[in-house]
C-alpha positions in Angstrom: 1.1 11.5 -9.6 3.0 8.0 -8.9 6.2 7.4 -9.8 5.8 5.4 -13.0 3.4 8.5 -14.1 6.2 11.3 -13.5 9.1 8.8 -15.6 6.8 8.3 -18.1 5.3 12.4 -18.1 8.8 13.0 -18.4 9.0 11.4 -22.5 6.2 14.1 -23.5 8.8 16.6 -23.4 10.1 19.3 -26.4 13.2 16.5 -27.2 10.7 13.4 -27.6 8.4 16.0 -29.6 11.2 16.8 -31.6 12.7 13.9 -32.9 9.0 13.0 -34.0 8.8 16.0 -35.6 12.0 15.3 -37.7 10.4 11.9 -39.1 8.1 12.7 -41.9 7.1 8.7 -40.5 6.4 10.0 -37.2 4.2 13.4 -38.1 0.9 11.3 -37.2 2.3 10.2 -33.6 3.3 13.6 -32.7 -0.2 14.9 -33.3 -1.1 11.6 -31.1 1.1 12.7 -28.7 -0.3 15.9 -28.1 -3.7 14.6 -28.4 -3.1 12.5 -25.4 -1.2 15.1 -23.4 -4.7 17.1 -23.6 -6.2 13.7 -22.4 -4.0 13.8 -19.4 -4.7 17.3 -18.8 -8.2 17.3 -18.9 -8.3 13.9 -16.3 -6.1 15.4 -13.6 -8.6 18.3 -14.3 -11.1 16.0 -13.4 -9.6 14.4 -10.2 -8.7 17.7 -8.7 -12.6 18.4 -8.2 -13.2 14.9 -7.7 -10.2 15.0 -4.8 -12.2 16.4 -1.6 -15.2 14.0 -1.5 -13.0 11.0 -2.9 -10.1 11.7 -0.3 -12.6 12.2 2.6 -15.5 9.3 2.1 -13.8 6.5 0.2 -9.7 6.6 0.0 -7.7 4.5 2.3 -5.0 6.6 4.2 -2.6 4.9 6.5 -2.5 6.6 9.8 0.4 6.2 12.1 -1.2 2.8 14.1 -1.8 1.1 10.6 -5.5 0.8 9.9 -6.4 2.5 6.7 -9.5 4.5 6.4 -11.6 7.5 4.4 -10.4 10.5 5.7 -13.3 11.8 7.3 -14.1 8.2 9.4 -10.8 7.2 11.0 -11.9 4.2 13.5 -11.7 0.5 13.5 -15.9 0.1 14.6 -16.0 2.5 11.0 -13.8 0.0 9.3 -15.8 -2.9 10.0 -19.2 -0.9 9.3 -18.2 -0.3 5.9 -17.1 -3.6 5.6 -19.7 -5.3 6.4 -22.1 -3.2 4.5 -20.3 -3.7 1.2 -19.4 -7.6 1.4 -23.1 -7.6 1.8 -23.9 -5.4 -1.2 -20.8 -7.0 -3.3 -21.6 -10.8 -2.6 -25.0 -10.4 -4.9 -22.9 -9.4 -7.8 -21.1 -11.5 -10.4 -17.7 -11.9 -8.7 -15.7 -10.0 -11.9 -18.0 -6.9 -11.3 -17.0 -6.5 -7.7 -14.7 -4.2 -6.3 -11.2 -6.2 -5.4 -11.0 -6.6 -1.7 -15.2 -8.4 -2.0 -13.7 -10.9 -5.1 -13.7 -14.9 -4.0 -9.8 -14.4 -4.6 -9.9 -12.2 -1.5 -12.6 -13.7 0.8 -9.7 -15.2 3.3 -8.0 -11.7 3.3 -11.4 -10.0 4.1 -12.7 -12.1 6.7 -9.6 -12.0 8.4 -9.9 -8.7 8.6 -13.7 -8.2 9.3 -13.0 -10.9 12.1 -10.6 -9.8 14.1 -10.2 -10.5 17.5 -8.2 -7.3 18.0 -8.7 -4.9 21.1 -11.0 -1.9 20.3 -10.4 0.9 23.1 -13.4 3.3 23.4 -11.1 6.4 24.3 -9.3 6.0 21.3 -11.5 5.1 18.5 -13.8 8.5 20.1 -10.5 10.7 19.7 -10.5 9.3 16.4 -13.1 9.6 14.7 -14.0 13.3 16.6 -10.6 14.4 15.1 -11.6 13.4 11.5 -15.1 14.3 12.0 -13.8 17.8 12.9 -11.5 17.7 9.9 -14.3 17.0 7.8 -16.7 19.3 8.7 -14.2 22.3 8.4 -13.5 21.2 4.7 -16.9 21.1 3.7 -18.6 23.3 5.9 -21.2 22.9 8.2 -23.9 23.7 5.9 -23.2 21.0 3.3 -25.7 18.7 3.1 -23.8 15.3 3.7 -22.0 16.6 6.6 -25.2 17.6 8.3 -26.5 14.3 7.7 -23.5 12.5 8.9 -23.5 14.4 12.5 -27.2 14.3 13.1 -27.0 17.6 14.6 -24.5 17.2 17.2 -20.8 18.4 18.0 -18.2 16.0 15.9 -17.4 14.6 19.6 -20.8 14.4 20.9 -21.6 12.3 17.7 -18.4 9.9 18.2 -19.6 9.6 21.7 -22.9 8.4 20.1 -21.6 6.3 17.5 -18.7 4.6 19.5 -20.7 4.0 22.3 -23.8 2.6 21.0 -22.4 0.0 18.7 -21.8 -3.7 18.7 -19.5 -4.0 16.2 -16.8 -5.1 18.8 -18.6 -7.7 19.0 -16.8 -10.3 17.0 -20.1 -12.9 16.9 -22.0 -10.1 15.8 -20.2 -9.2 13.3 -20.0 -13.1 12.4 -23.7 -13.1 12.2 -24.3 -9.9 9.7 -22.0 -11.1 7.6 -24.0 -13.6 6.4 -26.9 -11.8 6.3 -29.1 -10.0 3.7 -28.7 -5.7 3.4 -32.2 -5.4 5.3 -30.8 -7.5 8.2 -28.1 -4.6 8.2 -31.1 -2.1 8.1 -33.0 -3.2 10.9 -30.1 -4.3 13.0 -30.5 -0.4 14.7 -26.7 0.1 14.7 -25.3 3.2 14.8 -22.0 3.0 13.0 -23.7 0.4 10.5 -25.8 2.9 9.8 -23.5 5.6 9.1 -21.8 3.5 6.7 -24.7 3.0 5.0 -25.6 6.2 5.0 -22.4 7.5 3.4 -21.8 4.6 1.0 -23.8 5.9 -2.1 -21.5 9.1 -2.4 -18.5 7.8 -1.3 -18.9 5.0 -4.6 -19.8 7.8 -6.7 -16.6 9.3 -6.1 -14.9 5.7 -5.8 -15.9 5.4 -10.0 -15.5 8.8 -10.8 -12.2 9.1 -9.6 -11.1 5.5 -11.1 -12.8 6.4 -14.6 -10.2 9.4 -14.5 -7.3 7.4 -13.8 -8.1 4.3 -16.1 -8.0 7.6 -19.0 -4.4 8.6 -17.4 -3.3 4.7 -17.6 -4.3 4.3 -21.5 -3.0 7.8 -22.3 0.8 6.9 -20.6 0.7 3.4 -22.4 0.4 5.1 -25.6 3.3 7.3 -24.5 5.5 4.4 -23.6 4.6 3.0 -27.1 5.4 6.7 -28.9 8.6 6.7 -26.8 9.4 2.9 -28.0 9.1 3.7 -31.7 11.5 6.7 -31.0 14.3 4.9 -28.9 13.8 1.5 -29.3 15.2 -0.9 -26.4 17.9 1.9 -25.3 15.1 3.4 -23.2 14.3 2.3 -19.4 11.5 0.4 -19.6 7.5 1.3 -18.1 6.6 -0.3 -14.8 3.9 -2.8 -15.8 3.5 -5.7 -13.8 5.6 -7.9 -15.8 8.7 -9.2 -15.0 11.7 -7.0 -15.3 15.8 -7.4 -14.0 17.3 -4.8 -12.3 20.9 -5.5 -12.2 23.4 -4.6 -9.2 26.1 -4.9 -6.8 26.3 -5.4 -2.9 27.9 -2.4 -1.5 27.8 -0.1 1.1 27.6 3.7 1.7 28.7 6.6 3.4 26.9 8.5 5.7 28.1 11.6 7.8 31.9 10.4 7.0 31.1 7.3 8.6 31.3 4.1 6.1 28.2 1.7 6.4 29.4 -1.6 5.5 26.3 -3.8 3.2 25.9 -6.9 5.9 24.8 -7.3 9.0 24.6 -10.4 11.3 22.7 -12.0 14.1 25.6 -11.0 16.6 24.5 -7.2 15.4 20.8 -7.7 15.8 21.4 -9.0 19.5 23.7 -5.7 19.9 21.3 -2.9 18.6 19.3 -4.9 21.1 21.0 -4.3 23.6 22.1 -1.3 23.9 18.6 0.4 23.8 17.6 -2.2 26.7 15.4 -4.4 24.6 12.9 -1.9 24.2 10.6 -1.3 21.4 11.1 -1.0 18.7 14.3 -2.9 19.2 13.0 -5.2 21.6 13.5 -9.6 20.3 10.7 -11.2 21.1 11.0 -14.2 23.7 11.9 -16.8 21.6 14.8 -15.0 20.0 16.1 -14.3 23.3 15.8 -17.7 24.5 17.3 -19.3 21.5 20.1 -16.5 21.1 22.9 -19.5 21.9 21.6 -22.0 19.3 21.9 -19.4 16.4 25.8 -19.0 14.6 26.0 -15.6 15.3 28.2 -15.0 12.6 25.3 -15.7 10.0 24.4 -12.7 7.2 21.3 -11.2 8.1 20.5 -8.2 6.0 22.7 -6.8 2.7 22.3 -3.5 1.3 22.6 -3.3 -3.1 22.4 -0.3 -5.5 19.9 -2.2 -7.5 17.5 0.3 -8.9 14.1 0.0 -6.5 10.6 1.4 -6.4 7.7 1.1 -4.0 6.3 -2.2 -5.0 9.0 -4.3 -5.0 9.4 -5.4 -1.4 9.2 -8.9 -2.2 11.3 -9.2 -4.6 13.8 -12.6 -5.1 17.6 -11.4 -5.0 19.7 -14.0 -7.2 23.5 -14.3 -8.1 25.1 -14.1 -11.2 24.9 -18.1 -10.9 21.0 -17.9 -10.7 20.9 -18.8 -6.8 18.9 -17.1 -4.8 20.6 -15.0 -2.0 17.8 -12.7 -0.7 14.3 -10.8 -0.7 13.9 -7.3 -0.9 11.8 -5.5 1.9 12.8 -1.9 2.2 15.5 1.0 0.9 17.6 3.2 3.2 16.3 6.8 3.6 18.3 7.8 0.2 16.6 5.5 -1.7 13.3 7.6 -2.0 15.1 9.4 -4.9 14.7 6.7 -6.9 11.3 7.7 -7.3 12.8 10.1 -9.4 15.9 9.6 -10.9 18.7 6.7 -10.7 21.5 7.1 -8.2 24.1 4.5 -6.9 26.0 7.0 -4.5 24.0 6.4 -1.4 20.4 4.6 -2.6 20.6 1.4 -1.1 18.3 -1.6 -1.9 18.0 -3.5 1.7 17.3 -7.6 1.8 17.2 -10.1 4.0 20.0 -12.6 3.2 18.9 -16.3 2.6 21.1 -17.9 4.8 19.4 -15.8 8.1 16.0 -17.1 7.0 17.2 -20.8 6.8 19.3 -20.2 10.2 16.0 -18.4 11.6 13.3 -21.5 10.2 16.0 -24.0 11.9 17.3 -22.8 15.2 14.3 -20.5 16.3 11.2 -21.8 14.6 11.5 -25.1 14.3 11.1 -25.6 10.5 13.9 -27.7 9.5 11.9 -29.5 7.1 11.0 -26.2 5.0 14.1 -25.0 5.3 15.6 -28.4 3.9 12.5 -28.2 1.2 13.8 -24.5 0.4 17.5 -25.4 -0.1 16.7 -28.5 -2.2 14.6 -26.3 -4.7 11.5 -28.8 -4.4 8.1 -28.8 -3.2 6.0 -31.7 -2.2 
C-alpha cells in the first residue's frame, strides 16, 4: 500500500464514521463509506492472488546496479527482448490504447533505452538471470506449466548459458533493425532471448491488466474517501496527493544526530573535503573536470540546504522558493529520518535536502561552460 493509500485508509476509521453518523445529512455517505471499504477489501483480495505471477513476469523491480526488470528475468539481453517485442506489438495500436513507456510521448525515452551502447558482460547477465530463474522456479514449482516452458527442460543455469550465449541482442544494429520490423520478423529471427520474451508476454499482460483493473477500483474507492472526508472537515484536513499542485511550507534548519548538530548548508569547499579524505574514491570520487576546475569555483558558494518541509517520494524535483517568490533550490532527496514522513509529519529530525540555486549557476559557469543559461536562468527568460 503507497503512502497516499495508508493517509487516506487512515479517514475510514470509527472517528470519521462517527461524526457521519451524527449528521442525519450524512447517514447516506456513511453507508457509502462502508460500501467502498468492502470495495477496497475485496481489490487487495484480488491483488494478493494476482501478486506471484504479476511480481515475477511483468513488475519492474530495481536491483542494486539499476536496471528494472520482472522478477523472474533479471538481465539487460531480457530487457531489450521484451522491449523490442512489445514496441513491436504496441506501435500497431492507436497511440492512447498503448501501454505508457510505447506512447509517441515516450518514443525518445524508449529508444534511448532499447539502444544503448552500454557494456553487456556474459558472466554477469548468466549469474543473473540463473539466480532469478532459480527463484522462480522454487515459487512456482517445477511442475507448473509456464515454468517448464520457460526452461525448456534444462537446469535454471544451463538455460541462462543457452539464452545468454546464443543471442544477438548485444548487438546494438541488430536491435536497430528489429525494431523496425514486423512481429513475424521477431518470429523468424531464431533468437533465443527474443523468443523467451515472446513466449512469456501473453501471461505476464494478463497479469499486467488484472493487477491494474484492481488498483484503478482502489484509486476511485480512496477518491470517494477524500471527498467523504472533505464534506466532514472541510479545508482543515491535509489534502490527498493528486498530481496537482500543492505548497508545503517550511524553514531551513538543521538537526541533530548522535549529539552532534548538523548545520542545513553545505559548500563547494565541503564537497572537495569529503573528497578528500576518502581519497577520491567512489562514491566520493569528482569527476575530472571538477578536479581540474576546483580553483575557478568560489569555494564559499551554498551547495546543498536541508528544510523540514513536509516530502514524499515523488517530489524530487521540486522548485524551492522564498517567501519573496525567488527561487532558491530543487529538491532531490530526504535524510534517512525523512522516510517517516511516509507516515506521519515530523520536524525534529526529517529533513527535506536541495541543491541551492546559487551552486547550479556557479557549477553551469565555472565547470560547464554555460554562462549563457545560467544568465538566461537568472534573468527569468527564455528565448
Amino acid at each position: 500500500m503507497s503512502a497516499l493509500q495508508r493517509r487516506t485508509a487512515a479517514v475510514t476509521d470509527t472517528r470519521l464514521a462517527a461524526i457521519i453518523d451524527a449528521s442525519a445529512d450524512l447517514k447516506d455517505q456513511l453507508c457509502e463509506l462502508n460500501r467502498l471499504r468492502d470495495r477496497i477489501r475485496k481489490a487487495q483480495a484480488e491483488l494478493a492472488k494476482i501478486a506471484p505471477r504479476y511480481d515475477y513476469l511483468e513488475q519492474e523491480r530495481p536491483i542494486p546496479v539499476g536496471y528494472r526488470g520482472p522478477r523472474a528475468l533479471y538481465g539487460t539481453l531480457f530487457k531489450y527482448a521484451r522491449l523490442l517485442t512489445r514496441a513491436v506489438d504496441e506501435r500497431a495500436k492507436p497511440n492512447g490504447e498503448r501501454i505508457a513507456e510505447f506512447r509517441d510521448s515516450a518514443k525518445e525515452s524508449l529508444e534511448l533505452n532499447l539502444f544503448s551502447s552500454e557494456p553487456v558482460y556474459d558472466d554477469y547477465e548468466i549469474l543473473r538471470l540463473t539466480d532469478s530463474l532459480t527463484d522462480f522456479a522454487e515459487k512456482f514449482g517445477g511442475n507448473d506449466p509456464l515454468v517448464k516452458q520457460i526452461l525448456a527442460g534444462k537446469s535454471p543455469r544451463a538455460r541462462a548459458i543457452e539464452l545468454v550465449s546464443g543471442t544477438k541482442l548485444k548487438d546494438v544494429e541488430f536491435r536497430k533493425n528489429l525494431y523496425g520490423k514486423s512481429v513475424t520478423a521477431l518470429r523468424t529471427a531464431r533468437d533465443p532471448m527474443l523468443d523467451l520474451a515472446q513466449t512469456i508476454d501473453g501471461p505476464a499482460r494478463q497479469a499486467r491488466t488484472a493487477h491494474d483493473a484492481q488498483e484503478e477500483i482502489k484509486r476511485q474507492a480512496y477518491a470517494e474517501i477524500a471527498k467523504a472526508r472533505f464534506a466532514v472537515e472541510g479545508t482543515s484536513t491535509y489534502p490527498d496527493a493528486t498530481f496537482t499542485l500543492r505548497l508545503s511550507y517550511g524553514k531551513i534548519i538543521g538537526y541533530e544526530e548522535d549529539e552532534k548538530e548538523i548545520p542545513p548548508f553545505t559548500d563547494f569547499a565541503g564537497l572537495y573535503q569529503r573528497a578528500t579524505e576518502h581519497d577520491n574514491k567512489p562514491p566520493f570520487d569528482l569527476p575530472r573536470r571538477w578536479i581540474d576546475r576546483k580553483a575557478q569555483l568560489n569555494l564559499a558558494t551554498k551547495f546543498n540546504f536541508v528544510s523540514d518541509a513536509d516530502i514524499i517520494g515523488g517530489n524530487s524535483g521540486s522548485p524551492v522558493v522564498n517567501r519573496a517568490n525567488e527561487f532558491v533550490g530543487i529538491i532531490f532527496d530526504g535524510n534517512i529520518q525523512s522516510l517517516v514522513l511516509d507516515c506521519i509529519f515530523s520536524d525534529k529530525q526529517a529533513r527535506a535536502v536541495s541543491v541551492d540555486s546559487a551552486a547550479i549557476t556557479e557549477a553551469l559557469r565555472k565547470i560547464y561552460d554555460a554562462g549563457a543559461l545560467a544568465d538566461e536562468l537568472e534573468e527569468g527568460r527564455i528565448d
